[in-house]
N, C-alpha and C positions, 0 to 999 in steps of 0.2 A: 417270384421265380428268379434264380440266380443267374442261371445260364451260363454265358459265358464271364461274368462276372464274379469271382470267387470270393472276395474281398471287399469288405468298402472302408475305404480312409477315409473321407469324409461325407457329408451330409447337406448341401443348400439348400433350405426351402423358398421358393421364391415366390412371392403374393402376385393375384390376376395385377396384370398391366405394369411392373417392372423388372427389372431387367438382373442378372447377376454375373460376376467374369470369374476367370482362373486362371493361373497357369499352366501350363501340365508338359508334362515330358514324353519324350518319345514311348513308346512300348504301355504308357497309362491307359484304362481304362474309363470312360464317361458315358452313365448312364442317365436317359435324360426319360421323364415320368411325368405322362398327362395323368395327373390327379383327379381329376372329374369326369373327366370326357370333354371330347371336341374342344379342345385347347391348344392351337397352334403354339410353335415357337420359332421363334428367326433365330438363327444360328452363324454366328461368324467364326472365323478364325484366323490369326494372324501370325506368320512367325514369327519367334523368339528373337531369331536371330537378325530378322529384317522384315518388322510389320508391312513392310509395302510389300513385300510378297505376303498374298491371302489368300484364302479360298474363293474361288472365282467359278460361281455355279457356268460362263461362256466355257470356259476350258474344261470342265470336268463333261458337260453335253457332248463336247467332240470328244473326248475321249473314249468316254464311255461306251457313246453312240444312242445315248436314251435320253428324255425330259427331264431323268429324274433319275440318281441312285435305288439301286436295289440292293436287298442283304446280299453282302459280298466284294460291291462295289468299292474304287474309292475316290474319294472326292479329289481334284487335283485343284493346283495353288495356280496363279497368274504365270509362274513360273514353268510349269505343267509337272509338278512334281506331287504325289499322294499326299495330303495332308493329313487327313482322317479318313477310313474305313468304316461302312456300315457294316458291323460284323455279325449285329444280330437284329432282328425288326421285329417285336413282340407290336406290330398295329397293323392297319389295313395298307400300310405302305406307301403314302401319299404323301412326297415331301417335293413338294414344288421347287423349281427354279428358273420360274418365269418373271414372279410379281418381284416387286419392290418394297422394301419395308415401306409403313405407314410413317407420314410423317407429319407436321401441322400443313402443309398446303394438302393431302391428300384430305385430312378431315374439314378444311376451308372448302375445297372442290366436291364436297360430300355435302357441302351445307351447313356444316358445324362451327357457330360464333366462340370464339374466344379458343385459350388453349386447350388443348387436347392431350391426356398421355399419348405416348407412340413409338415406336422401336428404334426410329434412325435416334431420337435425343435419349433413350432408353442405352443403346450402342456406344455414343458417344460421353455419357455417365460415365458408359462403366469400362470406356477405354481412358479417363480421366482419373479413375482409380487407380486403373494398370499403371499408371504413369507413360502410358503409350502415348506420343504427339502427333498421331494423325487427324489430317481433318481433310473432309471430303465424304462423297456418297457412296457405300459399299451395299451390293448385293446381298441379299441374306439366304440363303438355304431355309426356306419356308418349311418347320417340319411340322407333322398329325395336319396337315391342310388337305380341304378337298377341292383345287382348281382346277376345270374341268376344261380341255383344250376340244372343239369342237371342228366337225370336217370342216365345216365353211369357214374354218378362221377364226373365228370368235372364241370366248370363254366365260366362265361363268363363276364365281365366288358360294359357293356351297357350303353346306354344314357340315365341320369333319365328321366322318363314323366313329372315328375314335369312342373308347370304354376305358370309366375308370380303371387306372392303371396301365394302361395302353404304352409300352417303352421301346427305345433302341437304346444299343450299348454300340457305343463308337471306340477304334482305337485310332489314340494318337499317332501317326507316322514322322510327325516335326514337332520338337520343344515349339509350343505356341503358344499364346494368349487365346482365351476362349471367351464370348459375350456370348450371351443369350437375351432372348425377350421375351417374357409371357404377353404374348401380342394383344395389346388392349382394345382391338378392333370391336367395336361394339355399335356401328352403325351398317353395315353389311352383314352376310352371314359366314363370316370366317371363321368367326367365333362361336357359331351357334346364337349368336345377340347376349351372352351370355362371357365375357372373359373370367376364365379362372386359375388355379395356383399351378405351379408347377414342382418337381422335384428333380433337382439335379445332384448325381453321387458320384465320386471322381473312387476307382478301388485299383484290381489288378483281377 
């Protein structure tokens, strides 16, 4: 399905539990593709023009006034300015922005000996490619997740619904640098205990 996506210039395919970047420019389209099913991805974004303004899931919740983007919404930077736009949500909608990416203390505090794939060093890869020199812990826009915010306060790490092929297409609103993560969680149910590929197409 096209949709809002008329064009595709390029193609990444990105294998379960790493990570791929880009850069893209204002008015670009990104479409980003749970290949399997129930295959989260962490999602950054930083501008071009000054990586320390980024995507800041605190700022975009006030904004918006929700947990979480909806088709239509858009996501705002630390700065509180739109970064990217959900323009089209081809899934069951569930893009968290509450968790943290996975990192090695989170698979230590899970009981897992030795290293671990995980998204914060998956981010910081592929911001080492960008030639970006930030260091530091960024929030990530958990997208295809199902984390489930409960009346008493609590929450819960669930299997996405997500279906093969399950997409959103996002529009650029800032020349930015883009990471992603096929989140390689595979000790909880993020991932369905299952990580797998992902498909990211940058068009117009």
């Amino acid at each position: 399905m096209m949709g809002a996506m008329r064009s595709v210039e390029n193609k990444v395919f990105v294998p379960a539990k790493t990570g791929a970047s880009t850069t893209m420019r204002q008015g670009q389209l990104l479409r980003l593709t749970d290949v399997e099913g129930q295959q989260p991805v962490d999602f950054w974004a930083f501008s071009k023009e000054n990586p320390w303004e980024y995507l800041s899931c605190e700022h975009t919740k006030t904004s918006i006034r929700r947990l979480y983007p909806r088709q239509g919404d858009s996501v705002f930077t630390n700065y509180r300015r739109p970064i990217v736009t959900l323009l089209e949500d081809n899934s069951p909608g569930q893009h968290d922005m509450e968790s943290a990416a996975c990192d090695q203390a989170r698979y230590k505090e899970l009981g897992v000996t030795g290293d671990h794939p995980n998204c914060q060093d998956n981010l910081h890869l592929e911001l080492k490619k960008l030639g970006v020199g930030l260091k530091g812990v960024f929030q990530p826009w958990n997208l295809f997740t199902k984390f489930l915010l409960h009346a008493d306060g609590t929450f819960t790490f669930e299997a996405p619904n997500t279906q093969p092929g399950d997409n959103l297409i996002l529009r650029i609103e800032l020349d930015c640098h883009i990471v992603i993560s096929a989140c390689p969680q595979d000790v909880t149910d993020t991932c369905g205990g299952n990580p797998t590929d992902v498909l990211m197409e940058i068009g117009a």
